[in-house]
Residue, then its C-alpha position, 0 to 999 in steps of 0.5 A: x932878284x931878291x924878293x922883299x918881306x913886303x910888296x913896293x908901295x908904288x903897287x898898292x893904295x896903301x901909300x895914299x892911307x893916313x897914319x891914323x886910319x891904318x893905326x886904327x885897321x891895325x887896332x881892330x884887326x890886332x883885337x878880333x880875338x879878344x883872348x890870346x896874343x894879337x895873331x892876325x898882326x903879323x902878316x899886315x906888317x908885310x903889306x908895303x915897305x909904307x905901312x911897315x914903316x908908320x907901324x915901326x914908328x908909331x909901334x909903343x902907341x899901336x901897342x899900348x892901345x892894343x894893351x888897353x883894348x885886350x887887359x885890365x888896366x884900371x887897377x895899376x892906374x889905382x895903384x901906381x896912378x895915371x902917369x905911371x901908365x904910359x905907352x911904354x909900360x903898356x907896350x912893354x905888358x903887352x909882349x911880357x904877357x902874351x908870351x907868358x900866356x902862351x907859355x902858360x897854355x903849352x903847360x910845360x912844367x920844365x920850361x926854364x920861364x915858369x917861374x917867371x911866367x907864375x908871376x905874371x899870372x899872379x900878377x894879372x890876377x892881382x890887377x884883374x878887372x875881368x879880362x885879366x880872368x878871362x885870359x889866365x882862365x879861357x886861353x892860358x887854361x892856367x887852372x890846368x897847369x896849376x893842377x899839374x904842377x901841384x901834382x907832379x912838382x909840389x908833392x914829388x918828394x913828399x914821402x921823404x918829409x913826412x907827407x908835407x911838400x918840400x921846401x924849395x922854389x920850383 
């Protein structure tokens, strides 16, 4: 007999819980650490064939609302204005930075990602309210790598060009 990722709802209460209240567990299980990725979700999507579903149905929403909890978003409503913000977008932010952030906190400066991994962090830092900060800073550890890469990548060559950095995109 095969075993399933998740227990039968028939077993479990889990079947009788509405949507709302298990999209709200999720959002407060998904935000006890406010720094860093959402870890403790994963293991919740495995309960019952049931919560699995409301939670892949109603995912861009849980998301989006993990997103709000977790980052800055005032600045990109300023910026772009409220109707740009909607739960796709934040959904989308969501995932984009969490793993960036932690490709950022590996501090590997040959990832194939770090260009794009420092644009998002300078990204966050452009729209930062304070968690945004609090992110790069206290989990990604992105003055540590900063400090590595200015050492290692930005003046490797230097002494062929006269003591300035080279003129490249890393």
């Amino acid at each position: 007999m095969a075993s399933t990722p998740y227990l039968q709802p028939q077993s479990l209460f889990c079947s009788r819980l509405p949507h709302d209240v298990i999209l709200t567990i999720f959002l407060e299980v998904a935000t006890i650490d406010i720094l860093g990725p959402p870890r403790h979700l994963p293991p919740l999507f495995r309960v019952c064939k049931y919560i699995y579903d409301v939670l892949r149905n109603n995912r861009k929403a849980l998301y989006a609302r993990i997103y709000r909890r977790k980052y800055d978003t005032r600045a990109a409503v300023r910026r772009l204005g409220a109707n740009a913000i909607n739960n796709s977008a934040l959904a989308f932010q969501l995932m984009k930075q969490t793993s960036a952030l932690k490709r950022l906190r590996q501090c590997d400066l040959d990832s194939h990602n770090l260009t794009s991994d420092l644009w998002t962090a300078y990204l966050m830092f452009l729209e930062n309210d304070g968690r945004n900060y609090e992110h790069l800073m206290f989990y990604a550890h992105i003055d540590t790598l900063i400090d590595r890469f200015m050492e290692v990548r930005l003046w490797s060559g230097r002494e062929s060009n006269l003591g300035w950095p080279l003129d490249s995109t890393p």
